[in-house]
C-alpha positions in Angstrom: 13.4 18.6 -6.5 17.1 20.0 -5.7 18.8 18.8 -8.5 18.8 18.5 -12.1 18.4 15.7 -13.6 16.6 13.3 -17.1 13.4 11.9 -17.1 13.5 10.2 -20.4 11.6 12.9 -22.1 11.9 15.3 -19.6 14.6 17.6 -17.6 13.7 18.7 -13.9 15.4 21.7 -13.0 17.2 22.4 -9.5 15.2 23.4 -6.7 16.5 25.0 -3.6 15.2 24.6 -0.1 12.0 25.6 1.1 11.3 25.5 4.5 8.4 25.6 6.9 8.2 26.8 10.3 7.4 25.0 13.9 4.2 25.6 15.5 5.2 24.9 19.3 6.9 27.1 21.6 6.7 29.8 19.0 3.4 30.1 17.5 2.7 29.1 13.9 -0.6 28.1 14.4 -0.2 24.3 15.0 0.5 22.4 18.6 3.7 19.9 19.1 7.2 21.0 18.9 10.3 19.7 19.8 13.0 17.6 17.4 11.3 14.3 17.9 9.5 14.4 14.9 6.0 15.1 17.2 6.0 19.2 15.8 2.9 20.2 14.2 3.5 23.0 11.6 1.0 25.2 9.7 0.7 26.0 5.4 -1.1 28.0 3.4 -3.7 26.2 1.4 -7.4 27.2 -0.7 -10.0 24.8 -0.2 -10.1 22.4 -3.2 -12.5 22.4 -6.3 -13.5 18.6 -5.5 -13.6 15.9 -2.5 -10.4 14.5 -3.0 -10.9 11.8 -5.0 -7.3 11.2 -6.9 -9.1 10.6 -10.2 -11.5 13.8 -9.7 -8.4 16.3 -8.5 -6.6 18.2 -10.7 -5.8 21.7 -9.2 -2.9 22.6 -7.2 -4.4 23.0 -3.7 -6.1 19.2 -3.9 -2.9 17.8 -5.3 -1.2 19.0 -2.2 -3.2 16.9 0.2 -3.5 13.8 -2.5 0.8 14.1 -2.5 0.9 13.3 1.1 -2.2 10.6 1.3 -1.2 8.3 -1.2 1.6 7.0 -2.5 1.6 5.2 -6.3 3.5 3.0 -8.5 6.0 5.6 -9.5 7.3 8.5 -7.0 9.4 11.6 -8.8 11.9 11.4 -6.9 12.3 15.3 -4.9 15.6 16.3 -6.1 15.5 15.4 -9.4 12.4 14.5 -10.7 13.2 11.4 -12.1 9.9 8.7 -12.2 11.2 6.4 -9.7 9.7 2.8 -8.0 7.6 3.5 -5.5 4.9 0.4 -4.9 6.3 -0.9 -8.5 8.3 -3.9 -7.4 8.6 -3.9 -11.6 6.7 -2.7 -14.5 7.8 -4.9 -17.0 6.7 -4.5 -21.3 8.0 -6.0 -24.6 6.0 -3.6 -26.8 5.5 -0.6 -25.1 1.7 -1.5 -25.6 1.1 -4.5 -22.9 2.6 -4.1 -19.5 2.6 -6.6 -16.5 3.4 -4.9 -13.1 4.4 -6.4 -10.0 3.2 -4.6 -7.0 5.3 -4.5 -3.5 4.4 -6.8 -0.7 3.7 -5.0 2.5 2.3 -2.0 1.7 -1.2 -1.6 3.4 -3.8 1.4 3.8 -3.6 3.4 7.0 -6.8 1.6 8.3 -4.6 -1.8 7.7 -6.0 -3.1 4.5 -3.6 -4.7 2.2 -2.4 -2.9 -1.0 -3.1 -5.2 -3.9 -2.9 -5.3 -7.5 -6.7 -4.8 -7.2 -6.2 -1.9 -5.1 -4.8 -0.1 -8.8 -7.5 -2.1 -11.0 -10.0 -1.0 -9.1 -9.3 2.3 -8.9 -8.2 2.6 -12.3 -11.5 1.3 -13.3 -13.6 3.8 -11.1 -11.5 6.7 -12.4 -12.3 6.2 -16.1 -15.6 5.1 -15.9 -18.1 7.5 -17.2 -20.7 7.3 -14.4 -18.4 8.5 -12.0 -17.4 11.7 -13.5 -14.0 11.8 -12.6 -12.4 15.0 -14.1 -9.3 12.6 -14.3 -10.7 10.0 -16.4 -9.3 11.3 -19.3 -5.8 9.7 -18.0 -7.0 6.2 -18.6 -7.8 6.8 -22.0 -4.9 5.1 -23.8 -6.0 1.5 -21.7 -7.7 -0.8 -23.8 -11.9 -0.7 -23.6 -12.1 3.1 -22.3 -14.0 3.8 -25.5 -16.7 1.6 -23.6 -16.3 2.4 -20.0 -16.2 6.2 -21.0 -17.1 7.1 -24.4 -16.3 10.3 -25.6 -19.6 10.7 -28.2 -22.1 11.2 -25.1 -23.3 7.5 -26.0 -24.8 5.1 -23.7 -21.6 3.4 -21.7 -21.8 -0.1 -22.3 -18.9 -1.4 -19.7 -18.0 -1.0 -16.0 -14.5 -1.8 -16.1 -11.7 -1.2 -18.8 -11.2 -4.8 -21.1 -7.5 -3.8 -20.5 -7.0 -4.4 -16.9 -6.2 -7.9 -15.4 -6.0 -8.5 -12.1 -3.3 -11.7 -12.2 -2.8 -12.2 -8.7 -2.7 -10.5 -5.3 0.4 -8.6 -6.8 0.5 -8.8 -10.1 -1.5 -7.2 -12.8 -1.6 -6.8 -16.6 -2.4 -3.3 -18.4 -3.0 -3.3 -22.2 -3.2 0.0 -24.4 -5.2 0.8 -27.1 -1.8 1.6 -29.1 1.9 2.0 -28.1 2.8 4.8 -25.4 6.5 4.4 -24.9 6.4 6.5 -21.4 2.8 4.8 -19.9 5.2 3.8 -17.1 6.9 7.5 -16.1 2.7 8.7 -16.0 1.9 6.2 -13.0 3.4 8.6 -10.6 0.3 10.7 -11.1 -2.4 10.8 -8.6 -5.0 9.8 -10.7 -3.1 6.3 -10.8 -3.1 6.2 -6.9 -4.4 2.8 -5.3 -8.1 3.1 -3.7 -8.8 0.5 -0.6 -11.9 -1.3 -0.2 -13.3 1.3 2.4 -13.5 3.9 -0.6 -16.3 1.8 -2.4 -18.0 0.3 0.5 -18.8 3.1 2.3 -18.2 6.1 -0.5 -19.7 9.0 2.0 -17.6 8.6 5.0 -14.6 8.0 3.1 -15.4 11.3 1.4 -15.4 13.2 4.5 -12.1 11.3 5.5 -10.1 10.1 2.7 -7.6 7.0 3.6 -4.7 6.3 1.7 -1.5 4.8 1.6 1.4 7.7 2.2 2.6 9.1 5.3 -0.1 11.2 6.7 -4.0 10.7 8.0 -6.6 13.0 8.1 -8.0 13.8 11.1 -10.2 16.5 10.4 -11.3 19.0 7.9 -13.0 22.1 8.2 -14.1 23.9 4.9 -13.2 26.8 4.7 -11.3 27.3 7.3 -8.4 24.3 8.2 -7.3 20.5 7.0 -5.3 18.5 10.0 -3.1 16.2 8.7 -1.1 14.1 11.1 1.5 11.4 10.7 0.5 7.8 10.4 2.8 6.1 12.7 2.7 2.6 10.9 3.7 4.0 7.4 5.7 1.5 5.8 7.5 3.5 3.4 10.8 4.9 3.8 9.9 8.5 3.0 7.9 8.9 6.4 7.1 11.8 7.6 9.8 14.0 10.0 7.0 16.0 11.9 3.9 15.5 13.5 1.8 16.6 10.8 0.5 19.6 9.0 -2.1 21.9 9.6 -3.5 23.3 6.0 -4.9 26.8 6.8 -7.3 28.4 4.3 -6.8 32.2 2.9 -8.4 33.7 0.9 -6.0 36.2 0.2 -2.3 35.6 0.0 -1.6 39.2 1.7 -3.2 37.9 4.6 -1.3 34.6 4.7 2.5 37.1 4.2 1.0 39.3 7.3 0.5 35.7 9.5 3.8 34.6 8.9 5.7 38.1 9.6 3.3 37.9 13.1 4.3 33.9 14.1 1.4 32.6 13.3 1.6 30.8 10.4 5.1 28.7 9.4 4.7 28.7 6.0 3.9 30.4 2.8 4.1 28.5 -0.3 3.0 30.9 -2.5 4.4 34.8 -1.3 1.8 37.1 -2.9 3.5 39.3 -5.9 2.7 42.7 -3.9 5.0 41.3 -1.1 7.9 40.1 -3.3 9.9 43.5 -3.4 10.2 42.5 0.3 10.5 39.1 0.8 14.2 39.0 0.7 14.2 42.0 3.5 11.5 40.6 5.9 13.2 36.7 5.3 16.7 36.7 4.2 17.6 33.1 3.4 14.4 31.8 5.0 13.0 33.6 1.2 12.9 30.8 -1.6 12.6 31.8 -5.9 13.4 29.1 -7.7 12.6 27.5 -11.1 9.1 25.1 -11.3 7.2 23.4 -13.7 4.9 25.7 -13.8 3.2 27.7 -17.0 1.1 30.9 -16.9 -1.2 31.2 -20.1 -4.3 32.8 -21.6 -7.3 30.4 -22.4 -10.2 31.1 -24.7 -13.5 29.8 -24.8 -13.8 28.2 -27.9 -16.6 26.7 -27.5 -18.1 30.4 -27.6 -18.8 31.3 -31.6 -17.5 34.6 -30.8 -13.7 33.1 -30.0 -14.4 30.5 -32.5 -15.2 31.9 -36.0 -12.9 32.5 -39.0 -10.3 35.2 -38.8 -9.9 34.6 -34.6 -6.8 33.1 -34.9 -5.2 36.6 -35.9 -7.0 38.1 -32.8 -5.9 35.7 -30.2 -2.2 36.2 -31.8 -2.9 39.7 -31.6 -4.0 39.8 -28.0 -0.3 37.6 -27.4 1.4 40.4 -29.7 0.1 43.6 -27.2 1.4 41.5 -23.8 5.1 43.3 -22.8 6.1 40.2 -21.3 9.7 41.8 -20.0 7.9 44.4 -18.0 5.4 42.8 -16.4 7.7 39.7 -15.2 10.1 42.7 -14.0 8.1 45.1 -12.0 5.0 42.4 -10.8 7.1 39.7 -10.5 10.6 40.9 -9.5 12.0 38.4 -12.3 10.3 35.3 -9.9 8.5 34.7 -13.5 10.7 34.6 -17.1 8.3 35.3 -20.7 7.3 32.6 -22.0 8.6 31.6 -26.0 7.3 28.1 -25.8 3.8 26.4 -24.3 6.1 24.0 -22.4 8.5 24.5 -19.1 12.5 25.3 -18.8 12.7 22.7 -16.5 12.1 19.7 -18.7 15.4 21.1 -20.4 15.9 21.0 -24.5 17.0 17.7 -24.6 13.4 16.7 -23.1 11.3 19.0 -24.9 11.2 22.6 -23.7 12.2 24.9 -27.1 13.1 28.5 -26.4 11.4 30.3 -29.1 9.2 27.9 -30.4 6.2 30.6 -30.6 8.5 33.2 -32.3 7.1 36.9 -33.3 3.9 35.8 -31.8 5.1 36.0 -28.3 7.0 39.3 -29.2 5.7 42.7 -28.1 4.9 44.8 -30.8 2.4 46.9 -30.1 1.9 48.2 -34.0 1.5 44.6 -35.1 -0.7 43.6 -32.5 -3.4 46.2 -33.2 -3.0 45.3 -36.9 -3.5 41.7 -36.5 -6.4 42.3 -34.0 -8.3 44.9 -36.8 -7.1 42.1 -39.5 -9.4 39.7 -37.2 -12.5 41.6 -37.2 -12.1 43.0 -33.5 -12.2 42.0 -30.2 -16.0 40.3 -29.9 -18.1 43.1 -28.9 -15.2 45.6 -28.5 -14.1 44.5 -25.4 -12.1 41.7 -23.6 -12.9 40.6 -19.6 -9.9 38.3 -18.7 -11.5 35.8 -15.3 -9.5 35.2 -12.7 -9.6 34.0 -8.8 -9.4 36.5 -6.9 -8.3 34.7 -3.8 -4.7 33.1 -4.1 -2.1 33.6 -6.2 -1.8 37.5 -6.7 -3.6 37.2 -10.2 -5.1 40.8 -9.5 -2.1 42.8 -10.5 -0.7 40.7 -13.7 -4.0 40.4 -15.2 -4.6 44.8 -14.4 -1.0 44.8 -16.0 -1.9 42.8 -19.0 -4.4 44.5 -19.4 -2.7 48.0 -19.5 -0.5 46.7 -22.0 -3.2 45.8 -24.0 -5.3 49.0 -23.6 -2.0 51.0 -24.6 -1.0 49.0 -27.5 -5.0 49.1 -29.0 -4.6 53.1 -28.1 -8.3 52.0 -26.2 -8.6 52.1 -22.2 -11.9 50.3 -22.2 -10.3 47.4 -25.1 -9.3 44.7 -21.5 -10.7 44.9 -18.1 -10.4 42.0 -15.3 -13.0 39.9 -14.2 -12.1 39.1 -10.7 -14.0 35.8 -9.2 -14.5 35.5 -5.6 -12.5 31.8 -5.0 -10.7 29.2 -6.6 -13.6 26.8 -6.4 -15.7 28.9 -7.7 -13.5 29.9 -10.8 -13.0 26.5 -11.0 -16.5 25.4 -11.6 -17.0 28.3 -14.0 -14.4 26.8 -15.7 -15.3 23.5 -16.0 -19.1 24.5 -16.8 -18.0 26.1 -20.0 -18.8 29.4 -18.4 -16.9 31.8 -19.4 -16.8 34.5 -22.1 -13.5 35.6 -22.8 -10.0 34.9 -22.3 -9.5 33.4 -18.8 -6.1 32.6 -16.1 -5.2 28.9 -17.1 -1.9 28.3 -15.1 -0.4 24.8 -15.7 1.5 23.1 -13.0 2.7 19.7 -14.6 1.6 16.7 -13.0 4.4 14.5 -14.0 8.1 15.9 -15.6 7.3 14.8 -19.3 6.5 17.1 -22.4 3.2 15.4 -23.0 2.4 16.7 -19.9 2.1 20.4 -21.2 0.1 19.5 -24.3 -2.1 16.6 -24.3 -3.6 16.7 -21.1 -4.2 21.3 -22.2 -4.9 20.5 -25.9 -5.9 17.5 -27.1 -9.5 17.2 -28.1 -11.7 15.9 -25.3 -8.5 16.0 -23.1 -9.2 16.2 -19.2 -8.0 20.0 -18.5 -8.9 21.4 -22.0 -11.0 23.6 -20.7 -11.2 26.1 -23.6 -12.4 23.1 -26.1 -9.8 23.9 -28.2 -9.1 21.1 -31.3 -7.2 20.4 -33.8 -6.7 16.8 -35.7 -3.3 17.7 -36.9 -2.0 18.4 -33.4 -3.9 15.2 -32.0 -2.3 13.1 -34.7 1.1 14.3 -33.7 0.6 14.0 -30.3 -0.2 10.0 -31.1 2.7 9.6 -32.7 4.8 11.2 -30.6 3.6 9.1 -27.6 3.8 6.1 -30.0 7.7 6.5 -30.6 10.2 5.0 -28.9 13.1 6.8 -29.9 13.4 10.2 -27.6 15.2 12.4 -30.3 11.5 11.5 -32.7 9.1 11.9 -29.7 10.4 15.4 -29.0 10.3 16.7 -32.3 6.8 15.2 -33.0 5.4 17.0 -29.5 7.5 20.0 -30.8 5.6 20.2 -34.2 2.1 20.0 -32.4 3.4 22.8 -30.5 3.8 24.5 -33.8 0.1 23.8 -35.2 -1.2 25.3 -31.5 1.1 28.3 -32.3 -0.2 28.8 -35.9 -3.9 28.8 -34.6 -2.6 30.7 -31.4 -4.8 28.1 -29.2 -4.0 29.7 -25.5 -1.4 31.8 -25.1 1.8 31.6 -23.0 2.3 34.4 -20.8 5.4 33.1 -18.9 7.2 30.4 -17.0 6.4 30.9 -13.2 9.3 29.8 -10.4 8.3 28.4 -7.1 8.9 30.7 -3.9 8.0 30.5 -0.2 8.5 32.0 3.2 9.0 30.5 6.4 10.3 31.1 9.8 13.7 29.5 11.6 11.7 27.1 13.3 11.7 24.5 10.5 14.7 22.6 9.1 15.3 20.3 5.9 12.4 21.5 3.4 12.1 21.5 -0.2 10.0 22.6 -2.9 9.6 20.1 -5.4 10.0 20.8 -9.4 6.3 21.3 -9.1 6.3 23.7 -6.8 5.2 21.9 -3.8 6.4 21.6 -0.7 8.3 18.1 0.6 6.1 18.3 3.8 7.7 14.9 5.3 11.0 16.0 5.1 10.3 19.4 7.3 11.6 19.0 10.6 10.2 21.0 13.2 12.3 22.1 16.2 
């Protein structure tokens, strides 16, 4: 998103071009070339934790393919991130707690089903409902009867779909919430919210190993491990369809190796230039090298969950830990100031007026080395004398931040055996560490918002149960604020009341903010009219391939 812009709770900042490169004539990877929209050009991608299901995806590299498969009710719009109509005709409430929404006429599937208002329902209701095991259900949580369809004790569930959804007619349905959620409408952007077509539930396997949706591309193939062929579906009835052929998503597992392709021509573009190649990016690329600010958090995680993270006096440790980080030099000689220390748990892009507080988390996020080794001692220790911080070792240049965090740790404890990384092989695999309560010690838990709102970058992280609280971290005085806060109406309130649950995760230092990480890409001259998004993501059907 280029521009800058309010989201009722939220700020998106400006985002400069990105651009991609053309595969025909020369190189890149892909086939097709020319300025007739028929180029084919080639991206960087990982293979994705999960088939992508849009209630079951909630990493980066499936959220790429889900952004160009299916369009929802709401669209942020790619300049400035405002939660715009997309196959809302109108979303229409009285009491911010029962909404009836009217959905377009004329949008179908790209295997030609109709889009419906039971297209939503019924995807809605497959998302949250417990026997599927979405890792997205949590979203639906605030409609009515998710306690039933989902409930969060372990018990038997005793419903298939959620009391709160009403199919009204081929267009039209009703949504009812369990209590008042002033911004329910600015969420449905979300892939998790995307439509499902009748294919998905008829025949759940072979639409598994081909997803149809509803946006401008098809896929036509995918390879794991090795390459996803998107192509353009002619008959898209939006008017955001695609300006190229389609995209070829090419797996690495190691950014380096992604760089080296697109120096040779064969690859048009990297989305993500690795941190050991960003001291010459603007040499090798010129203005064909994009930095610019994204939604985007790097933090710490800890496994509470693990009685070792969890017992009395931890707090001071974890605080510790976030004292001994030298924020400033690590964003400055790893990062080549493409990353800014983080003071808050939220994102400069959402702006102050939508939530983002510089210096929210204070002398915790301060370096002090002295302090840090007193707080740490104060704490009883590190458990068993010695931290292992996780990481995926295949994309996104984690290797050198987490050695550098922990130097700085090592140095401020005056130990050289206190922090050590724990590199792991993929993404996927990290992933399912993750999500299988896993790990040990403090872990890479990077936050790329899903929609512009600060809600975004605490309930979905912190709330108790929440869908991507993976360290089972809880509090009932930051959930309580957190329901109030998406309760009020006024903005000025709903801020303040997400700000002071930002304070209770501060007190109890629940993950730790490292810093705020800006989008940047290479690409060749082959490619015109690109864009990375607020989140980071390329606008693949605005790339034009000549």
């Amino acid at each position: 998103m280029r521009g800058a812009t309010h989201a009722r709770w939220a700020v998106c900042a400006t985002a400069a071009a990105l651009a991609a490169t053309a595969c025909g004539g020369g190189g890149g990877g892909g086939s097709g070339g020319g300025g007739d929209g028929s180029g084919i050009l080639s991206s960087s991608w990982g293979d994705p934790q999960n088939p992508l299901e849009p209630a079951n995806t909630n990493e980066v590299q499936g959220g790429k393919v889900l952004d160009m498969l299916f369009r929802g009710l709401k669209r942020y719009d790619a300049e400035s991130g405002e939660a715009e109509d997309m196959l809302a005709e109108k979303i229409e409430t009285s009491d911010s707690q029962n909404f009836t929404v009217t959905v377009k006429d004329g949008w179908t599937f790209s295997n030609g089903e109709a889009v419906t208002a039971k297209s939503f329902v019924d995807a809605w209701n497959y998302g949250a409902s417990l026997k599927n095991n979405q890792k997205n259900a949590y979203f639906f949580a605030y409609i009515d009867g998710y306690d039933k369809v989902h409930p969060e004790d372990g018990g038997k569930q005793t419903a298939d779909t959620l009391s709160g959804l009403k199919v009204t007619g081929d267009r039209t349905f009703t949504v009812r919430l369990n209590q008042k959620f002033s911004t329910f409408p600015d969420t449905l952007g979300y892939a998790a919210f995307a439509p499902l077509p009748k294919a998905f539930f008829d025949d759940h396997a072979a639409w598994l190993k081909k997803p149809v949706g509803n946006g401008p591309y098809t896929v036509d193939s995918y390879a794991k491990g090795s390459v996803m062929k998107l192509r353009t579906w002619e008959g898209y009835p939006g008017e955001d369809e695609a300006q190229n052929g389609g995209v070829d998503l090419k797996v690495y597992t190691d950014n380096n190796t992604a760089y080296t392709d697109l120096m040779a021509g064969n690859l048009d573009l990297v989305d993500d230039v690795p941190a050991s190649q960003l001291k010459n990016a603007k040499a090798d690329l010129g203005d064909r090298y994009i930095n610019t600010p994204a939604g985007i958090i790097q933090t710490l995680a800890f496994p509470h969950y693990d009685e070792n993270w969890d017992k009395a006096g931890m707090e001071k440790v974890r605080t510790g830990l976030s004292r001994a980080i030298d924020r400033e030099q690590i964003t400055e000689t790893i990062f080549q100031k493409t990353r800014t220390p983080a003071t808050d748990w939220t994102s400069p892009v959402l702006g102050e007026d939508g939530g983002y507080k510089e210096g929210l988390c204070g002398d915790a996020c301060e370096y002090d080395a002295a302090e840090a080794k007193k707080l740490i001692e104060e704490g009883g220790g590190l458990p068993g004398g010695q931290i292992k911080i996780s990481y995926n070792a295949d994309t996104g240049s984690h290797k050198e931040w987490v050695d550098a965090v922990c130097n700085s740790i090592n140095n401020a404890l005056d130990d050289d055996r206190a922090c050590a990384g724990n590199p792991v092989g993929t993404f996927a695999d990290f992933r399912n560490q993750i999500t299988q309560s896993k790990m040990s010690g403090p872990f890479r838990a990077g936050w790329q918002m899903d929609y512009p709102l600060i809600q975004n970058f605490l309930q979905p992280l912190y709330y108790t149960n929440a869908s991507s609280n993976d360290g089972k971290w809880t509090s009932e005085e930051f959930d309580d604020l957190v329901d109030k806060a998406n309760a009020e109406t006024d903005q000025a309130k709903a801020v303040g009341l997400f700000q002071q649950a930002e304070e209770v995760l501060r007190d109890d230092m629940g993950a730790i903010p490292l810093w705020y990480q800006n989008g940047s890409a290479g690409y060749s001259d082959r490619i015109s009219d690109v864009a990375l998004n607020p989140f980071s993501l390329p606008v693949y059907n605005e790339i034009k391939v000549s």
